[in-house]
C-alpha positions in Angstrom: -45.4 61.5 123.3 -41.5 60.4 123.1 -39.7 63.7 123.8 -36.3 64.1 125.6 -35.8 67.4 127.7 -32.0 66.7 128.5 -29.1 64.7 129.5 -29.3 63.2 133.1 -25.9 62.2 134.1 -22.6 60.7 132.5 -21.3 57.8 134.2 -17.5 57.1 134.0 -15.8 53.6 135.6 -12.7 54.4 136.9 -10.0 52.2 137.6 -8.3 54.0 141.3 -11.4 55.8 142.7 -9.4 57.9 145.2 -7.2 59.5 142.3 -10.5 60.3 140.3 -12.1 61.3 142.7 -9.4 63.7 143.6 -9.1 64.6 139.9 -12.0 65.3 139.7 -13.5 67.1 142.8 -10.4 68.7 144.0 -8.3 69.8 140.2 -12.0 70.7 137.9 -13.8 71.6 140.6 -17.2 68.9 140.7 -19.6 69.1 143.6 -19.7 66.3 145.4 -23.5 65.4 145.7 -23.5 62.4 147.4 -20.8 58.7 147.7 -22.0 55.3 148.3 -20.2 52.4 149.0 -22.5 49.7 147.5 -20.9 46.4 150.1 -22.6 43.8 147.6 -20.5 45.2 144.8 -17.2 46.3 146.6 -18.2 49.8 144.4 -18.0 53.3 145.1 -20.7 55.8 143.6 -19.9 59.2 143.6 -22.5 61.9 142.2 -21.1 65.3 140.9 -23.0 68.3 140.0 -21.0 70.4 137.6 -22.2 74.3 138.0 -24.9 73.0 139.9 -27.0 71.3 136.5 -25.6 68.4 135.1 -24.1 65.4 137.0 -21.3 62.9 136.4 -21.3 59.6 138.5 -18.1 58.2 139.2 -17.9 54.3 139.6 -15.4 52.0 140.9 -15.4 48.6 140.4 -12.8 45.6 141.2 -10.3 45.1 138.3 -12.8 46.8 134.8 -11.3 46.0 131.7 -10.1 48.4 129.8 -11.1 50.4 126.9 -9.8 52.4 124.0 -9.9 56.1 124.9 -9.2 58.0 121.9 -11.3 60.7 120.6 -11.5 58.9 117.3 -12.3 55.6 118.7 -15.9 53.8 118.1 -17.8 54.6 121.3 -18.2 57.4 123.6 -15.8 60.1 121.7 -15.3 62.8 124.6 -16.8 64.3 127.4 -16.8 67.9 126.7 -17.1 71.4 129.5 -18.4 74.5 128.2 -16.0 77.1 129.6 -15.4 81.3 129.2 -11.8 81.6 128.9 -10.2 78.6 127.4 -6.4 80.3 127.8 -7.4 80.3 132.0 -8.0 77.0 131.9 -5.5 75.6 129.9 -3.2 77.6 132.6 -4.7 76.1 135.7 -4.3 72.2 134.0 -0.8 73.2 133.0 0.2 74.5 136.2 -1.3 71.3 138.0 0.4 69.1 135.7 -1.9 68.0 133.5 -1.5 67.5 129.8 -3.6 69.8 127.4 -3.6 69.7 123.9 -3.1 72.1 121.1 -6.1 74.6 120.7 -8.2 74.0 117.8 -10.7 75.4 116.2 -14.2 74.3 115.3 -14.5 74.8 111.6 -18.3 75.0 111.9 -18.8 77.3 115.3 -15.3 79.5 114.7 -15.4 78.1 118.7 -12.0 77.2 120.1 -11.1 73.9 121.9 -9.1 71.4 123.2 -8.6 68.0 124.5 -6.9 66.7 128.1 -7.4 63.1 129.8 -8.4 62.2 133.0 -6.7 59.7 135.0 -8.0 56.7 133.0 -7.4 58.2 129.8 -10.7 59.5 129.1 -10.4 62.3 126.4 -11.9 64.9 128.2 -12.7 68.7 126.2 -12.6 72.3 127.4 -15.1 74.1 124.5 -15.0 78.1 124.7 -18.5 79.1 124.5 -17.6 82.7 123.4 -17.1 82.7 119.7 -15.5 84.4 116.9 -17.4 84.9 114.1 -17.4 80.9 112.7 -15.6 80.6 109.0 -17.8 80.3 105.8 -18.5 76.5 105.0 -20.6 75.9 101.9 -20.6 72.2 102.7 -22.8 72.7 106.3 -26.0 72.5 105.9 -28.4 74.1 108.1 -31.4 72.6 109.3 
């Protein structure tokens, strides 16, 4: 029987490994797993455990193309973080100068949220899990 129990990993390419990996070990905080250097493809593979359940592997690679990185771009939209207090953590990425976004709010959830990039560009999203009661929507269905 086909059934999927969860996502595995993310994998991002990144175009300077040492600045991503500093992003994102030393500024949001990823558990480093484990780093290979794979010699036959001049590539770095770093495994991060975020909160000790999910994993992101970054990727180096000589000279990957680029690709569009807007959250409205066909693809991959976003790579979004669960957190508690979104105000915190727009603090701490403010205060190590990173760029963050204006709040929004989810118009389905009533959850607040908001977008900031890492090196590459990649539209990454903090998402407050604690909620205020989400706004009356007759056009959501529920399922």
């Amino acid at each position: 029987m086909f059934s999927i129990k969860k996502i595995n990993h993310v994998a991002i390419i990144v175009s300077d490994y040492a600045v991503s990996k500093k992003f994102y070990c030393d500024l949001l905080k990823f558990k480093p797993i484990k780093e290979t250097f794979r010699r036959d493809k001049n590539s770095y593979k770093l495994d991060l455990a975020v909160n000790h359940e999910y994993q992101i592997e970054l990727f180096s690679f000589p000279n990957p193309p680029k690709r569009l990185s807007h959250p409205e771009a066909r693809g991959l939209r976003h790579l979004a973080f669960s957190v508690d207090n979104l105000d915190d953590c727009i603090s701490y990425l403010r205060e190590n100068g990173i760029v963050v976004e204006a709040i929004r709010v989810d118009e389905i959830t009533g959850c607040r949220f908001t977008f900031f990039s890492d090196p590459d560009n990649l539209p990454l999203e903090l998402y407050e899990t604690q909620k205020s009661n989400p706004p009356e929507n007759p056009a959501i269905k529920a399922f």
